[in-house]
C-alpha positions as CSV (number, residue, x, y, z in Angstrom):
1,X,3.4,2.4,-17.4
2,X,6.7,2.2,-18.6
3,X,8.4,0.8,-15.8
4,X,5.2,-1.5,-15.1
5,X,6.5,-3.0,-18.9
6,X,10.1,-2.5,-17.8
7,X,9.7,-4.6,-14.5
8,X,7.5,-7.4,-16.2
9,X,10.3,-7.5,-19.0
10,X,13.4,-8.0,-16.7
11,X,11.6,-10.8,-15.0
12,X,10.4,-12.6,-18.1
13,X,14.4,-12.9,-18.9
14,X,15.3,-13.6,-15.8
15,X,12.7,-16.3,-15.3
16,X,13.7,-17.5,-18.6
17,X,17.0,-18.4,-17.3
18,X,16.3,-19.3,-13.7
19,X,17.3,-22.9,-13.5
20,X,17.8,-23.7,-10.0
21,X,15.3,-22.0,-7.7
22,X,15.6,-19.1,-6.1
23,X,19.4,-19.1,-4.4
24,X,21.0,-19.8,-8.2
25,X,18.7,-16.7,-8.9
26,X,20.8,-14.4,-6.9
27,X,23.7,-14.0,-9.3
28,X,21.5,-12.9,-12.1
29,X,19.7,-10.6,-9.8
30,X,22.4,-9.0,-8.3
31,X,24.2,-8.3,-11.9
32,X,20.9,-6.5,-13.6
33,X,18.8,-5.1,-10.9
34,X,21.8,-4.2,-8.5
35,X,24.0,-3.2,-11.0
36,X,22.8,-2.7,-14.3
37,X,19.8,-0.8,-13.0
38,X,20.3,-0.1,-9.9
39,X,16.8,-0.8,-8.5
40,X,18.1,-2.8,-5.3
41,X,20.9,-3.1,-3.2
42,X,22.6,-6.0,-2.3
43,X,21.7,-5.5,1.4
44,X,18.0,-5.5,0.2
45,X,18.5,-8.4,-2.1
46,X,19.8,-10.3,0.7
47,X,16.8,-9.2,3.2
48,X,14.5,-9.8,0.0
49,X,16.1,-13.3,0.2
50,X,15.7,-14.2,3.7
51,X,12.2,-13.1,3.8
52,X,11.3,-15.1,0.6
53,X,12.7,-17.9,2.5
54,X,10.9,-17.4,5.1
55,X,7.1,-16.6,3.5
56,X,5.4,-19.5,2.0
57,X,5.9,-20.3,-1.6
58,X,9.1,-20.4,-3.9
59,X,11.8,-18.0,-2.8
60,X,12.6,-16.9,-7.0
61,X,9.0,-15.9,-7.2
62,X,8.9,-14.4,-3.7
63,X,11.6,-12.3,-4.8
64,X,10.1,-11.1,-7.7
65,X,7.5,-10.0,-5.5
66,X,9.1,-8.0,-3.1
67,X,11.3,-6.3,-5.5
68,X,8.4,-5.3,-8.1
69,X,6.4,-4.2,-4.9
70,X,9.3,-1.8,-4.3
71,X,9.5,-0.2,-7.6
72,X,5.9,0.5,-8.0
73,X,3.4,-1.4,-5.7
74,X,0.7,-3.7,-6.3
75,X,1.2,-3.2,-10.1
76,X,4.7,-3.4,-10.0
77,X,4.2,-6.6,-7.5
78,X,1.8,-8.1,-10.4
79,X,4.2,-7.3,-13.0
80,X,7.4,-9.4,-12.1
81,X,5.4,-12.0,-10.9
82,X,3.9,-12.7,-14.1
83,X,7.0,-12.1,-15.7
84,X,8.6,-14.0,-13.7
85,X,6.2,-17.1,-13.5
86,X,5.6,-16.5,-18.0
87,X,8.5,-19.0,-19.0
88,X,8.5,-21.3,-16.5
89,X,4.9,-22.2,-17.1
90,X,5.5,-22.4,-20.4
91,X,8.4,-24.2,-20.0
92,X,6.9,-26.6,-17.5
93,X,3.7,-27.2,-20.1
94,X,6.2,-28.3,-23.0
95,X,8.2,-30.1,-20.5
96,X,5.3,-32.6,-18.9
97,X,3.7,-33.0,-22.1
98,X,7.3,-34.1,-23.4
99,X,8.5,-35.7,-20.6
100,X,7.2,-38.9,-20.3
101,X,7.8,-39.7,-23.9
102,X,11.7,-38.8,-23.7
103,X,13.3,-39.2,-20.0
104,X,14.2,-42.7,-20.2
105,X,16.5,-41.6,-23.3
106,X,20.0,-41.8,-22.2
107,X,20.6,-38.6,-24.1
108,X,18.3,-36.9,-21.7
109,X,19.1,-38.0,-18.6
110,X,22.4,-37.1,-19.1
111,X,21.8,-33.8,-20.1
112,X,19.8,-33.4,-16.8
113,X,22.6,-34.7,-14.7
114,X,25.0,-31.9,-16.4
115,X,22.4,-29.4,-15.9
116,X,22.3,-30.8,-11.9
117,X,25.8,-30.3,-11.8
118,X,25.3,-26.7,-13.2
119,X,22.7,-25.9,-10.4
120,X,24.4,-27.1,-7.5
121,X,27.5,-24.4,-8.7
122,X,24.8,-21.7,-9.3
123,X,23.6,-22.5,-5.5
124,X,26.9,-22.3,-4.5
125,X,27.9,-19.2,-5.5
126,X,24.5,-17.9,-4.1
127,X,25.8,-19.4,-0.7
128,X,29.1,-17.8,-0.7
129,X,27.8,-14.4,-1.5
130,X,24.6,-14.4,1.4
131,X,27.7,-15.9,3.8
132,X,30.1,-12.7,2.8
133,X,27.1,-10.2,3.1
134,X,25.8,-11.9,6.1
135,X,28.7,-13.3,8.5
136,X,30.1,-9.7,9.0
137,X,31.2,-10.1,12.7
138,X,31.1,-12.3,15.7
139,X,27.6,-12.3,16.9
140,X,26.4,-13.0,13.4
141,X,29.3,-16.0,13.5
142,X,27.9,-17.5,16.3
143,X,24.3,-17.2,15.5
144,X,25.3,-19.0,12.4
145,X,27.3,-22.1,14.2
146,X,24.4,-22.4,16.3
147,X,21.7,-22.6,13.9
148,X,24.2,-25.1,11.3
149,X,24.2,-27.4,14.2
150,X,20.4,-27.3,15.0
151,X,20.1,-27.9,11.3
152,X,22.6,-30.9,10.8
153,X,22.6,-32.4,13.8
154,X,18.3,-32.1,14.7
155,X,17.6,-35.5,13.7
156,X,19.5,-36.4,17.3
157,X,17.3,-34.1,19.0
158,X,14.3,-35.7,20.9
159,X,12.0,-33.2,18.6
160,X,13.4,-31.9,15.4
161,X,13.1,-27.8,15.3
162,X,11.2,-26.6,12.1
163,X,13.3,-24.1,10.1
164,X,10.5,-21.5,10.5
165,X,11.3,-21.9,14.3
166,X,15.0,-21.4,13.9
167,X,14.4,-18.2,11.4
168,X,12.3,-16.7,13.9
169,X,14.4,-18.0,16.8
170,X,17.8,-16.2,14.9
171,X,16.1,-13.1,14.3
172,X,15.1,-12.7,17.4
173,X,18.3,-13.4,19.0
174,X,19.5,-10.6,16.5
175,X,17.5,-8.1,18.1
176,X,18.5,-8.7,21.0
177,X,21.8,-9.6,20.8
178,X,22.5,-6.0,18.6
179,X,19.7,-4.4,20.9
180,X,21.5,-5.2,24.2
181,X,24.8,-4.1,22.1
182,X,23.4,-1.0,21.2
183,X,21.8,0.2,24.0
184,X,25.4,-0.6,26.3
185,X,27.3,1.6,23.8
């Protein structure tokens, strides 16, 4: 039961602080469940991420999920979710019933575009650490150029790919890329 409170508890702080969705979540993850805790790896954090990405819903919550799950099931599933999902909503609550009243306030909008500014470096970050864990030879390289181009350049494309096409397309080129690889060595 203890870790049941324990899990609920780290995502109620973290979810306190997540501004950003889930890719500025990484760095916060990575400090106190990889290292101050130890209850993932980065290796899993970063599969945790690409299958959040890849599931339906938001990937922060996803996350949660997955990692809960891991620690102690269904209940430890249940448990960061709702801790994760306990400020936000709250947040969210005070927020629209504020909202309309205050966002024309010049003080306010510019406390959102700073806080913009913040996120964008947050999601950064996130992006340089996935790209140091993930590019880590050739094959990975090239998978990458290819799907960057897909991504920026499908709106010249006759039909623009989905991303959940080009997420299954680059795992499966994975397989057998590191398959064919393995199986010749």
């Amino acid at each position: 039961m203890k870790e049941i409170l324990d899990l609920y508890l780290a995502f109620l702080k973290i979810g306190a602080v997540n501004f950003g969705g889930g890719y500025a979540m990484l760095p916060l993850l990575e400090e106190d469940l990889n290292k101050k805790r130890g209850w993932v790896t980065t290796e899993e954090l970063m599969d945790y991420f690409a299958i959040g990405q890849c599931t339906p819903g938001v990937i922060a919550l996803n996350v949660s999920t997955f990692i809960g799950n891991k620690r102690r099931g269904i209940a430890g599933a249940s448990a960061a979710t709702l801790g994760f999902l306990t400020c936000p909503i709250i947040i969210i609550l005070v927020i629209a019933a504020f909202l309309t009243n205050f966002a024309d306030i010049p003080i306010v909008q510019n406390a959102f575009a700073g806080i913009r500014v913040c996120v964008c470096v947050l999601i950064l970050e996130a992006v340089m650490r996935l790209w140091k864990k993930s590019i880590v030879d050739k094959i990975a390289f090239v998978i990458y150029v290819i799907i960057f181009l897909l991504m920026i350049f499908g709106d010249l494309l006759p039909v623009k790919v989905p991303a959940a096409i080009l997420v299954i397309a680059a795992g499966i080129a994975g397989i057998l890329i590191r398959g064919h690889k393995e199986v010749t060595a």
